[in-house]
N, C-alpha and C positions, 0 to 999 in steps of 0.2 A: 293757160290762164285766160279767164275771159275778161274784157274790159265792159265800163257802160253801157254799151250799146249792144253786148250778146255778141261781138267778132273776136273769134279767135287770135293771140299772137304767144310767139315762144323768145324764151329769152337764154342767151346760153350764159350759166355761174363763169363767174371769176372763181382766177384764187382765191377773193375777202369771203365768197360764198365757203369755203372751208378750215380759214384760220381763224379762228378768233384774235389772237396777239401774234402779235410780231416776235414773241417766245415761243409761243407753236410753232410758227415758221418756221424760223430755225432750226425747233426739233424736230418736226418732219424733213426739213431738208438735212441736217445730219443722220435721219434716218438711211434716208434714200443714198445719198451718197456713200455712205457707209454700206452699203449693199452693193453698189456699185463697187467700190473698193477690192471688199470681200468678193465678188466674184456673184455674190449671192443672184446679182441681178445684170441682166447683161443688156449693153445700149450697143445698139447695130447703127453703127455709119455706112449711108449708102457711099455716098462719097465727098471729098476735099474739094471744093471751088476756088480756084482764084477770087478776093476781093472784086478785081475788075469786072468780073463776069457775073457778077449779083445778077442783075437783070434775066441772065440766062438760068439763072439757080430759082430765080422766081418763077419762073415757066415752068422746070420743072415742077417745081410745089403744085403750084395754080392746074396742071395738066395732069397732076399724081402720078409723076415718070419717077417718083422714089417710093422704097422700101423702107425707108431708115432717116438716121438723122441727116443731114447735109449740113457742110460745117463752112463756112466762107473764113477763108485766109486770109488773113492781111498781107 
């Protein structure tokens, strides 16, 4: 997208960029979960973090030392 002055910038969509209502929503997220359920769709945990160790679970992310989701425990 170009602004007034002809310089390039990018913008990354939100969610609102793809549901209209807060009904969508929900039916999109029933969708997915429900595939998940079903098996249909599979979510890869790289791995379980202790809550304390957030900080170190953010390095991972920030460094991309994951495959998958990472899940902090309480």
């Amino acid at each position: 997208m170009l602004n007034q002055k002809g310089s390039l910038f990018l913008t990354r969509p939100s969610l609102g960029h793809y549901t209209a209502s807060r009904e969508e929503l929900l039916e999109r997220a029933r969708d997915v979960l429900g595939a998940v359920a079903s098996g249909a769709l599979k979510v890869r945990i790289d791995r379980e973090v202790p809550l304390t160790e957030a900080a170190d679970a953010q390095r991972a992310l920030e460094g991309r030392g994951t495959t998958g989701k990472l899940l902090l425990i309480p």
